[in-house]
GUPA-920296 format. One record per residue: residue in three letters; x, y, z of N, C-alpha, C in turn. Coordinates in steps of 0.1 Angstrom, whole numbers, plus 2048, in hexadecimal, padded with zeros to 3 digits. Each point is the difference from the previous one (the first is absolute). Last residue first. Example, Ala and Ser with C-alpha at 12.3 -4.5 7.8 and 13.67 -1.06 7.14 Angstrom:
// residues 2
<node><rest>SER</rest><n_u>880</n_u><n_v>7EA</n_v><n_w>847</n_w><ca_u>809</ca_u><ca_v>80B</ca_v><ca_w>800</ca_w><c_u>7F8</c_u><c_v>80B</c_v><c_w>808</c_w></node>
<node><rest>ALA</rest><n_u>803</n_u><n_v>7C7</n_v><n_w>7FF</n_w><ca_u>7F7</ca_u><ca_v>80C</ca_v><ca_w>800</ca_w><c_u>809</c_u><c_v>80C</c_v><c_w>800</c_w></node>
***
This chain:
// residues 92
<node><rest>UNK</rest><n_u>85B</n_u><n_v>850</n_v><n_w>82A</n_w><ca_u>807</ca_u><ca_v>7FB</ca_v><ca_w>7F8</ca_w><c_u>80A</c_u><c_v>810</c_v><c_w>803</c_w></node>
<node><rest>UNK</rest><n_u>7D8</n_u><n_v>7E4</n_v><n_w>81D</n_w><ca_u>806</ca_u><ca_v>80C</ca_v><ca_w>7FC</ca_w><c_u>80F</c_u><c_v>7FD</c_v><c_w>7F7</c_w></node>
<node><rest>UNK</rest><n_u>7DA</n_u><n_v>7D7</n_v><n_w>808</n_w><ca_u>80C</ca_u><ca_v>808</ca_v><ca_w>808</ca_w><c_u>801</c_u><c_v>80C</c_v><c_w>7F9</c_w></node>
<node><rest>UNK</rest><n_u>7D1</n_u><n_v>7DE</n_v><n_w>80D</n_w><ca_u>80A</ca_u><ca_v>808</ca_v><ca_w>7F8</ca_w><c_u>80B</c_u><c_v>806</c_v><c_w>804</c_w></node>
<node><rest>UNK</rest><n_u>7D2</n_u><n_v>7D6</n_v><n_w>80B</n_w><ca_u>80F</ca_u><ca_v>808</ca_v><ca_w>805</ca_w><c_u>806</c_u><c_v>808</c_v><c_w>7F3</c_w></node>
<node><rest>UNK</rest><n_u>7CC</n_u><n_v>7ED</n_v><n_w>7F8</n_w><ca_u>80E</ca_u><ca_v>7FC</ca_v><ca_w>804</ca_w><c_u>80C</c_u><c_v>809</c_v><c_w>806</c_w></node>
<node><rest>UNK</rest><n_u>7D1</n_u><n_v>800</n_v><n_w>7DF</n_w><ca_u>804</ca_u><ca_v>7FE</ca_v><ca_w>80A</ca_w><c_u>80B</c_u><c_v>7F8</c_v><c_w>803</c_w></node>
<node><rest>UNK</rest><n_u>7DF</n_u><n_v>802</n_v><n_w>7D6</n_w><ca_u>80B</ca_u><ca_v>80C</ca_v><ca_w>805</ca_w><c_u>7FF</c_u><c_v>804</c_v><c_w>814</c_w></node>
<node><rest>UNK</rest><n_u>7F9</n_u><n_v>7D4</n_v><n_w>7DD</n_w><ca_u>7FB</ca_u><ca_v>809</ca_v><ca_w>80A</ca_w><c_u>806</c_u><c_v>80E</c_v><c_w>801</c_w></node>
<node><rest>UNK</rest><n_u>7F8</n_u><n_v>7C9</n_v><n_w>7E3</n_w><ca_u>808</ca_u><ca_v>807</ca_v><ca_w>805</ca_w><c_u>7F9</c_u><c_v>80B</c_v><c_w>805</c_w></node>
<node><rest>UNK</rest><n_u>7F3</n_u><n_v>7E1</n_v><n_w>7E5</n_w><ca_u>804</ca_u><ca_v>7F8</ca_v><ca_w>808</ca_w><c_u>80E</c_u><c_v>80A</c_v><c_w>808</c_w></node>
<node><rest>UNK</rest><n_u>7D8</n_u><n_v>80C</n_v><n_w>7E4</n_w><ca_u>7FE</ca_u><ca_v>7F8</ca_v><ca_w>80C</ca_w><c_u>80A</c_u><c_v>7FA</c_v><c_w>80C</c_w></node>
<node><rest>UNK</rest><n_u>807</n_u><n_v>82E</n_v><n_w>7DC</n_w><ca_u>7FA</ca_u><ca_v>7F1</ca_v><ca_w>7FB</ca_w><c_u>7FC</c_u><c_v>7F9</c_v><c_w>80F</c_w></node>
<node><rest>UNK</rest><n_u>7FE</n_u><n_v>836</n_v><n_w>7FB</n_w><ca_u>80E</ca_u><ca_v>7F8</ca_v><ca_w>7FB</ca_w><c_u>7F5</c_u><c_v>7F2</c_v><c_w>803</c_w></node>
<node><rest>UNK</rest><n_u>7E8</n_u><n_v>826</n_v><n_w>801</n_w><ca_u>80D</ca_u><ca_v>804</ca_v><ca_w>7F8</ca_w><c_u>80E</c_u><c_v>7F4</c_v><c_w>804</c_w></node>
<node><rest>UNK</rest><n_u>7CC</n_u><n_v>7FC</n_v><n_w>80D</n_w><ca_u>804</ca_u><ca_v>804</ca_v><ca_w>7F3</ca_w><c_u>80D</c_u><c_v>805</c_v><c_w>7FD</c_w></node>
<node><rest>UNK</rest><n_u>7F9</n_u><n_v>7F8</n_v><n_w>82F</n_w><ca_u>800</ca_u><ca_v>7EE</ca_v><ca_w>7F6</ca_w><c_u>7FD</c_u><c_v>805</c_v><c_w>7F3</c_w></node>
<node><rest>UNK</rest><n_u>7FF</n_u><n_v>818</n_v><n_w>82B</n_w><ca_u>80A</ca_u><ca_v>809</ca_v><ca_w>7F6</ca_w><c_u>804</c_u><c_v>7F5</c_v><c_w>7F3</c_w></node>
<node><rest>UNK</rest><n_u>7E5</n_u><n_v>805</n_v><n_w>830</n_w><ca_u>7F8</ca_u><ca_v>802</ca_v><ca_w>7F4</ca_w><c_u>80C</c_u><c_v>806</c_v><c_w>7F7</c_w></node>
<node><rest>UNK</rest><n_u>817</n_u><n_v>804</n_v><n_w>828</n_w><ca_u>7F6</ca_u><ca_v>7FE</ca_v><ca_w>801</ca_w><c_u>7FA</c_u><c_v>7FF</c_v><c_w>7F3</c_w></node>
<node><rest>UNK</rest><n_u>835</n_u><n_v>800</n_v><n_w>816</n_w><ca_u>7F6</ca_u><ca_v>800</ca_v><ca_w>7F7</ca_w><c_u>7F3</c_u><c_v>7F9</c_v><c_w>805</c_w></node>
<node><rest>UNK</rest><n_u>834</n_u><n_v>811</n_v><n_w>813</n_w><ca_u>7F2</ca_u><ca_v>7F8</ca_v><ca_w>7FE</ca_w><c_u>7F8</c_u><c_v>802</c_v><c_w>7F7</c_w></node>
<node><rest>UNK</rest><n_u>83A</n_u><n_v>809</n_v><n_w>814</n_w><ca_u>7F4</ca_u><ca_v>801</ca_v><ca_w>7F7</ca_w><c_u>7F5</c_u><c_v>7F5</c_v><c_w>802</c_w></node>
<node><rest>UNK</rest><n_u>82D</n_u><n_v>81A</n_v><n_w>819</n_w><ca_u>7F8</ca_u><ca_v>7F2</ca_v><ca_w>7FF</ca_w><c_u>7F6</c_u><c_v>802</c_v><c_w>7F9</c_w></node>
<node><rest>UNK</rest><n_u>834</n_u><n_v>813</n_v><n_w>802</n_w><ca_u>7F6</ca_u><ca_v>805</ca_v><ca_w>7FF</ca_w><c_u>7F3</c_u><c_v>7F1</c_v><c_w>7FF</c_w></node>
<node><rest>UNK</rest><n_u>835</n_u><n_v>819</n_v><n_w>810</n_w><ca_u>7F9</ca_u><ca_v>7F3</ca_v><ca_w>7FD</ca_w><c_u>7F0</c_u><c_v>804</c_v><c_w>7FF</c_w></node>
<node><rest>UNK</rest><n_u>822</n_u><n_v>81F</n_v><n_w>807</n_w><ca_u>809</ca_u><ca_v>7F8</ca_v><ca_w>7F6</ca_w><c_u>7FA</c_u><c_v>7F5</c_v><c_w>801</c_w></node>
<node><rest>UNK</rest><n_u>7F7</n_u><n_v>829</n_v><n_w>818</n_w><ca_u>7F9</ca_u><ca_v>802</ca_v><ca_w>7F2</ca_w><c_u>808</c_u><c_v>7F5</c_v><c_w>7FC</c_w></node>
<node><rest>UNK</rest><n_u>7FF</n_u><n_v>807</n_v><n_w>82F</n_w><ca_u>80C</ca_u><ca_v>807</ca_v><ca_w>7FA</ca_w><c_u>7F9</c_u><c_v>804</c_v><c_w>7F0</c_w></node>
<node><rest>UNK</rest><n_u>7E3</n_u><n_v>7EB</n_v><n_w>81F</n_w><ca_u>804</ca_u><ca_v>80F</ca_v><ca_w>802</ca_w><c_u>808</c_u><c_v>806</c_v><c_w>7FC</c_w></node>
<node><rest>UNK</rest><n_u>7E3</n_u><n_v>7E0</n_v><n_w>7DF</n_w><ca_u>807</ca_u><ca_v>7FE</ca_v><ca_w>814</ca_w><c_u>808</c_u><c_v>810</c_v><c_w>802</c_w></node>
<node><rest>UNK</rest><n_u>7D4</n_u><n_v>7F3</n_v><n_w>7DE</n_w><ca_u>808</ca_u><ca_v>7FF</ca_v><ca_w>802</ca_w><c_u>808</c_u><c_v>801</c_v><c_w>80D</c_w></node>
<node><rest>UNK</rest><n_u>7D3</n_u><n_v>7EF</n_v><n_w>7E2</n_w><ca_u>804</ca_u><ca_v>805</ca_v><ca_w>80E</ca_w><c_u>811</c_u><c_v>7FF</c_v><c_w>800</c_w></node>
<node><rest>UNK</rest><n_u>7D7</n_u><n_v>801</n_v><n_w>7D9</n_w><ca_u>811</ca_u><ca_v>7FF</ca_v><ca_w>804</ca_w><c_u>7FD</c_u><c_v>806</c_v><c_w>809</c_w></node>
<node><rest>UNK</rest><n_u>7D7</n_u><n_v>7EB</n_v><n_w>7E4</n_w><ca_u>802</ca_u><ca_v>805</ca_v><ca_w>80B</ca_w><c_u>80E</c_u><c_v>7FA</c_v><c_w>802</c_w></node>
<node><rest>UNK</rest><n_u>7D5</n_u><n_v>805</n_v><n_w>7D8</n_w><ca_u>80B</ca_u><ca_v>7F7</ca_v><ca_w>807</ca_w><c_u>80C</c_u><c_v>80E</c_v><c_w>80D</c_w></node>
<node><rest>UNK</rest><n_u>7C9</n_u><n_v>7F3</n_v><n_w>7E1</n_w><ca_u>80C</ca_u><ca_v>807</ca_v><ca_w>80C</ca_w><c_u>807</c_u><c_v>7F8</c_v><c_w>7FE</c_w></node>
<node><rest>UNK</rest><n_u>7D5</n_u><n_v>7FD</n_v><n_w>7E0</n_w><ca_u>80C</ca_u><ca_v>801</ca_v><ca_w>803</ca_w><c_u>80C</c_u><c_v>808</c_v><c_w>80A</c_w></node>
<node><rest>UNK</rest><n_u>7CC</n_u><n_v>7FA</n_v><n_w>7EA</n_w><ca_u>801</ca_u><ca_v>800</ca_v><ca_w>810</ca_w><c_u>810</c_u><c_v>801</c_v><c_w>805</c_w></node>
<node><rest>UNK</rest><n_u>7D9</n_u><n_v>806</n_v><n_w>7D3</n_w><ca_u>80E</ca_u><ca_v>7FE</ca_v><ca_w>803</ca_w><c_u>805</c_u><c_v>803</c_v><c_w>810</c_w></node>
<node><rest>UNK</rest><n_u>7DC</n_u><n_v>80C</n_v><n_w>7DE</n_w><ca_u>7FA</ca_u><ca_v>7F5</ca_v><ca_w>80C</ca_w><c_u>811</c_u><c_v>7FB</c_v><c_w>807</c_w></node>
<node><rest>UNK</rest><n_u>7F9</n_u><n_v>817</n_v><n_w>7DB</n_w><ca_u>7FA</ca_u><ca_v>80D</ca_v><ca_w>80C</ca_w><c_u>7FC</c_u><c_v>7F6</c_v><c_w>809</c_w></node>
<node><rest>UNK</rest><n_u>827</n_u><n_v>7F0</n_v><n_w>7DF</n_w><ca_u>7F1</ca_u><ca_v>801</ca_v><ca_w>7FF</ca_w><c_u>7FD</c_u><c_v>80D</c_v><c_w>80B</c_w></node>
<node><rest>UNK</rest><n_u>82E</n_u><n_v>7F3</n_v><n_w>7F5</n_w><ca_u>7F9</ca_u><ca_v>7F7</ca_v><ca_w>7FA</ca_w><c_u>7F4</c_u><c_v>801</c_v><c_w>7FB</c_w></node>
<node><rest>UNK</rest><n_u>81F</n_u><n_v>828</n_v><n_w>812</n_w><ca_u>7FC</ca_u><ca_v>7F5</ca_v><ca_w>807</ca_w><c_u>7F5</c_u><c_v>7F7</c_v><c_w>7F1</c_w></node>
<node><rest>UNK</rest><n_u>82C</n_u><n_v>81E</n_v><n_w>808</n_w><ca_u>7F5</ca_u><ca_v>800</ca_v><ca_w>7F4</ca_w><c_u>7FA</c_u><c_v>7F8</c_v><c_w>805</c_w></node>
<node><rest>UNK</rest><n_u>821</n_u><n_v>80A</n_v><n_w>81B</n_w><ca_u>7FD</ca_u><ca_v>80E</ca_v><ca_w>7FB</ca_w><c_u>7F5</c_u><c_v>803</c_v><c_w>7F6</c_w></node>
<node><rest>UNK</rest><n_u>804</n_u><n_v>7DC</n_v><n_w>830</n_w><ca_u>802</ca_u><ca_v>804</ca_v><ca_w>7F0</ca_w><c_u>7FF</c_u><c_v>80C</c_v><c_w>7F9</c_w></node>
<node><rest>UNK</rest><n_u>80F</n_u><n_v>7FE</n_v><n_w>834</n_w><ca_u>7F0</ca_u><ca_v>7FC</ca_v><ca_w>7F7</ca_w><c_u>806</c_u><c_v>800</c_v><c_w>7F2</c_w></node>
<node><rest>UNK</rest><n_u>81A</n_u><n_v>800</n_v><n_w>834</n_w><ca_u>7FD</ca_u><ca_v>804</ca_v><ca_w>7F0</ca_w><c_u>7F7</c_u><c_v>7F7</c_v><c_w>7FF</c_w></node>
<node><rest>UNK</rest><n_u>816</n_u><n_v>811</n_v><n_w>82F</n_w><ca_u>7FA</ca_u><ca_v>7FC</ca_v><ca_w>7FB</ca_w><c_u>7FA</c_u><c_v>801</c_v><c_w>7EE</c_w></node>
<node><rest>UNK</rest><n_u>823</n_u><n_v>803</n_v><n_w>82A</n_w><ca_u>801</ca_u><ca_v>804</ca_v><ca_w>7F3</ca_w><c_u>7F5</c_u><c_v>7F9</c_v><c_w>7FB</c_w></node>
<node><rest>UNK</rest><n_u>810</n_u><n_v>809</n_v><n_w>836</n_w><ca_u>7FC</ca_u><ca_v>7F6</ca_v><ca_w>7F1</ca_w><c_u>7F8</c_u><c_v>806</c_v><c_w>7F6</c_w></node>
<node><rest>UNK</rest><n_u>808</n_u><n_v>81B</n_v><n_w>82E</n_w><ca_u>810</ca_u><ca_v>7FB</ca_v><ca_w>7FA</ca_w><c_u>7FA</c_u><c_v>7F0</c_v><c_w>7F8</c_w></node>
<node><rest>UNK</rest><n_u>7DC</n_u><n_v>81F</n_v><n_w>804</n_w><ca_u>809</ca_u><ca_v>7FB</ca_v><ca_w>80F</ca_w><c_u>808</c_u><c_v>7F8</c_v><c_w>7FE</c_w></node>
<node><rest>UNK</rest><n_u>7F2</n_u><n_v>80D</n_v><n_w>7D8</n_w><ca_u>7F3</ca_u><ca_v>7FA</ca_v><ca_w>80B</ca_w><c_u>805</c_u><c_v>7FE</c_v><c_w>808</c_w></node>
<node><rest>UNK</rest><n_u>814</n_u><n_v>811</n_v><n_w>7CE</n_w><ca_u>805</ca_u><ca_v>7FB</ca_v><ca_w>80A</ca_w><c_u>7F6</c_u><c_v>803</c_v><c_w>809</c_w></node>
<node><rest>UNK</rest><n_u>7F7</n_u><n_v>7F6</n_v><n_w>7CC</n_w><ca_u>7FE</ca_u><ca_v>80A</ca_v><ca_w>809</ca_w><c_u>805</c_u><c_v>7FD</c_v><c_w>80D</c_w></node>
<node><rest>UNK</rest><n_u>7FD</n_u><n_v>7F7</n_v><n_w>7C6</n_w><ca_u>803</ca_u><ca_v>7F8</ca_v><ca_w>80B</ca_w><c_u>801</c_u><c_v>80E</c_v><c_w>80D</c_w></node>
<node><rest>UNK</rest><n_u>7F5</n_u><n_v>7E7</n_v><n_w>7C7</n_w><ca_u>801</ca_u><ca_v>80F</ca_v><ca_w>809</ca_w><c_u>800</c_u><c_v>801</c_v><c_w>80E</c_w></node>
<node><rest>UNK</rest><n_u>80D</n_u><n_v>7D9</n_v><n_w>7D6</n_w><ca_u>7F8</ca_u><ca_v>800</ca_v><ca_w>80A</ca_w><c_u>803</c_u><c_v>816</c_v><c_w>804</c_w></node>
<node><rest>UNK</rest><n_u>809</n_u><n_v>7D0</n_v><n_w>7DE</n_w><ca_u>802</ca_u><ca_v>80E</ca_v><ca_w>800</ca_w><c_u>7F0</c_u><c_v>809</c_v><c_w>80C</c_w></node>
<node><rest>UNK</rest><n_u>816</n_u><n_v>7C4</n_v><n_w>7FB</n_w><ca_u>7F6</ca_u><ca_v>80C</ca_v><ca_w>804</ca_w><c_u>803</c_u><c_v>80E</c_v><c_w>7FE</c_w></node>
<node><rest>UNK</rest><n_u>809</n_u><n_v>7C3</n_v><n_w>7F0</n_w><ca_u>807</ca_u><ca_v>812</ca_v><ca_w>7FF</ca_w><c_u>7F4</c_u><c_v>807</c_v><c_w>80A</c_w></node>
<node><rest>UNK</rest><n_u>812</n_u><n_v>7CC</n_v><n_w>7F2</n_w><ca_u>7F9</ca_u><ca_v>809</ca_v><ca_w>807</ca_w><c_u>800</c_u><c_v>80D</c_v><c_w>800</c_w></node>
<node><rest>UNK</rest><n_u>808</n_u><n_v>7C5</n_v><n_w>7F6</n_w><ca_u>80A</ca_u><ca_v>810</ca_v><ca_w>800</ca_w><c_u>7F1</c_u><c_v>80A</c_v><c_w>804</c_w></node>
<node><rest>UNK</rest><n_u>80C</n_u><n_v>7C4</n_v><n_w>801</n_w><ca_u>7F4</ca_u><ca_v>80A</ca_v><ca_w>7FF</ca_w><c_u>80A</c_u><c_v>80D</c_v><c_w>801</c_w></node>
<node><rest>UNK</rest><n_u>812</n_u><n_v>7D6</n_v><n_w>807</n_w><ca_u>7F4</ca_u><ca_v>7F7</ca_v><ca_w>7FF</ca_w><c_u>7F6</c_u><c_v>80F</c_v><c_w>7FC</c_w></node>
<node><rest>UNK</rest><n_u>833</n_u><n_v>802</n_v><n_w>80A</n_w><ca_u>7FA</ca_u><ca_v>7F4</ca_v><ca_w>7F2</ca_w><c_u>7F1</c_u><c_v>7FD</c_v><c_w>800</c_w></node>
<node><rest>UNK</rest><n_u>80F</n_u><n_v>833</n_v><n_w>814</n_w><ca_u>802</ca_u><ca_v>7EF</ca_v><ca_w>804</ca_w><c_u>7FB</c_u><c_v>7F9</c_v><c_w>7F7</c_w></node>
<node><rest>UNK</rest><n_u>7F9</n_u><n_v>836</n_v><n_w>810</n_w><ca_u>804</ca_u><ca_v>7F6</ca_v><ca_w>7F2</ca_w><c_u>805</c_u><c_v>7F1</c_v><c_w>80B</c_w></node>
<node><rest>UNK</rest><n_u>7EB</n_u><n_v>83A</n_v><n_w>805</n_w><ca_u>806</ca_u><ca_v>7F4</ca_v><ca_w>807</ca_w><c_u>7FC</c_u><c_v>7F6</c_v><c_w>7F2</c_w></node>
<node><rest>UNK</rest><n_u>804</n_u><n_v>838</n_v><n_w>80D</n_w><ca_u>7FF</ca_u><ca_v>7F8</ca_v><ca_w>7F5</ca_w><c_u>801</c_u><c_v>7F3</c_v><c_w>807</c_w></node>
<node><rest>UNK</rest><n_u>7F3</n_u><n_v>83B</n_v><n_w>809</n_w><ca_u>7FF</ca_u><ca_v>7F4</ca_v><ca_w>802</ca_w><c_u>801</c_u><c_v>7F1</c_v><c_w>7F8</c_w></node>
<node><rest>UNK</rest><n_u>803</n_u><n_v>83A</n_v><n_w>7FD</n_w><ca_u>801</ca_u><ca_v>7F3</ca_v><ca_w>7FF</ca_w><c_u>803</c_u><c_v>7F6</c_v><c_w>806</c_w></node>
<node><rest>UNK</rest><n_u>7F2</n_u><n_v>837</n_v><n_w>80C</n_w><ca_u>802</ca_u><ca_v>7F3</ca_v><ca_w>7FD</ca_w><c_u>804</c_u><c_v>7F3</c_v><c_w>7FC</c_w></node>
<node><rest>UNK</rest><n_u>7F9</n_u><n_v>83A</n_v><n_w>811</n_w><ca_u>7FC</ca_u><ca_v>7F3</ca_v><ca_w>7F4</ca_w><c_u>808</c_u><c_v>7F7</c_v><c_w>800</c_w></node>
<node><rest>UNK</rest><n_u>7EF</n_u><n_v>823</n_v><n_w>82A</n_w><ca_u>80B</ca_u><ca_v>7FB</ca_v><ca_w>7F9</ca_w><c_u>7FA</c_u><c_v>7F7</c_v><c_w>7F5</c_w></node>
<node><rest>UNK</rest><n_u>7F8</n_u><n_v>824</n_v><n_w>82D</n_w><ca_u>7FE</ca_u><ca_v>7FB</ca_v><ca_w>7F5</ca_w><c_u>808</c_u><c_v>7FD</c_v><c_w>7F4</c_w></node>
<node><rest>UNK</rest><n_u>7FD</n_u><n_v>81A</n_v><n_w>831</n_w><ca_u>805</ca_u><ca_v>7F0</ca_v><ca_w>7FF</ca_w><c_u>7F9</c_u><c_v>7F8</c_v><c_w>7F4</c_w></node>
<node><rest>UNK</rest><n_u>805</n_u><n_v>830</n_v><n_w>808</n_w><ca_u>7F4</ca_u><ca_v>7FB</ca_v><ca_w>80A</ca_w><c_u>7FD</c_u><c_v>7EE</c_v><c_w>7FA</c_w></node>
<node><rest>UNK</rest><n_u>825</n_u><n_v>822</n_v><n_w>7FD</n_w><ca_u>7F7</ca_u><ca_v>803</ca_v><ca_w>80A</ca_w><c_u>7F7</c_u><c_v>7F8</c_v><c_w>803</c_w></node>
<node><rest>UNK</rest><n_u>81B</n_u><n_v>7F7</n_v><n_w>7D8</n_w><ca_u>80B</ca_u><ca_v>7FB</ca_v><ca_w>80E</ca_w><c_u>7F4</c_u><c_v>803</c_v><c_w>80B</c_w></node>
<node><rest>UNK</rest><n_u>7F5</n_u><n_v>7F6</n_v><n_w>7CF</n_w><ca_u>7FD</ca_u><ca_v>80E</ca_v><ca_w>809</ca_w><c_u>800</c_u><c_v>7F8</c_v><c_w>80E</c_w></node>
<node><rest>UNK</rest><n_u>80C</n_u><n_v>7E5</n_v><n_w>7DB</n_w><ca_u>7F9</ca_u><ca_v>808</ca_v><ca_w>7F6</ca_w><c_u>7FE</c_u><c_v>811</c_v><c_w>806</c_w></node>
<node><rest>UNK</rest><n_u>821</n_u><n_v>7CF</n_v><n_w>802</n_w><ca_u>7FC</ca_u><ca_v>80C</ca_v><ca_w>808</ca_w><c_u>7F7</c_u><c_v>809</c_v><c_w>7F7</c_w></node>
<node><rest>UNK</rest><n_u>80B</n_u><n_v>7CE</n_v><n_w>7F0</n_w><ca_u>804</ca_u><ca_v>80E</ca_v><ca_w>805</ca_w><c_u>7FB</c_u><c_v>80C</c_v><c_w>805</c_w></node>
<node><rest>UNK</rest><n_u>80F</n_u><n_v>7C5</n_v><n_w>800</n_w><ca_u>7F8</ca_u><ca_v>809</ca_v><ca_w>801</ca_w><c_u>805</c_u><c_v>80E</c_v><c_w>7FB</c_w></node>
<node><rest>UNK</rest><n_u>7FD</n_u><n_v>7C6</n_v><n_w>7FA</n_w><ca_u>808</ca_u><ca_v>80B</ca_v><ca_w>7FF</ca_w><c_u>7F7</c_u><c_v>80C</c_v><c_w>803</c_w></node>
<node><rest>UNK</rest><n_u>805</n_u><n_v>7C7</n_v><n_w>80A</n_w><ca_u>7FB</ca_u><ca_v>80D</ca_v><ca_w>7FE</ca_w><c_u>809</c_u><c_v>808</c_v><c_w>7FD</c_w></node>
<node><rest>UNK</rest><n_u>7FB</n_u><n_v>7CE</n_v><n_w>7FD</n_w><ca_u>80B</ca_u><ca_v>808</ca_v><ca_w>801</ca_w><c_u>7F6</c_u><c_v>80E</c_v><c_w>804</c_w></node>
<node><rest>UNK</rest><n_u>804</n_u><n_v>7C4</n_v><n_w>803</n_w><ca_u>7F8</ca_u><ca_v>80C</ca_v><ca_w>800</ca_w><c_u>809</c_u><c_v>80C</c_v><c_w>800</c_w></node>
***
């Protein structure tokens, strides 16, 4: 899994996104628009699917900023079954 972010407006903790995950069994992408919630970054798709589209995913990051934990809610249209966007990340 990889993210990438950029700062869009340092003040008021808004950022765009990419989101990618891959493995032999499924790949993934999300272009997302994303808003910091009490220290977790919460993103939503930037083009959602439908108006019915429920997709969160959720970076909780650690205090230094060099590991980050991701979750996902209703996010099974943008990548395949047999994979998630969720998991441990390191700061590069």
């Amino acid at each position: 899994m990889e993210l990438r972010l950029i700062v869009l407006d340092a003040e008021r903790g808004a950022v765009a996104a990419a989101l990618t995950v891959s493995s032999p069994q499924c790949s993934g992408g999300l272009d997302s628009l994303g808003q910091w919630q009490q220290g977790t970054l919460v993103l939503k798709p930037y083009r959602p699917e439908s108006e019915t589209d429920t997709c969160e995913v959720r970076v909780r990051v650690d205090a230094h900023g060099r590991q980050a934990w991701v979750s996902e809610k209703g996010c099974g249209t943008y990548h395949g079954v047999g994979c998630v966007f969720e998991g441990t990340l390191q700061a590069r």
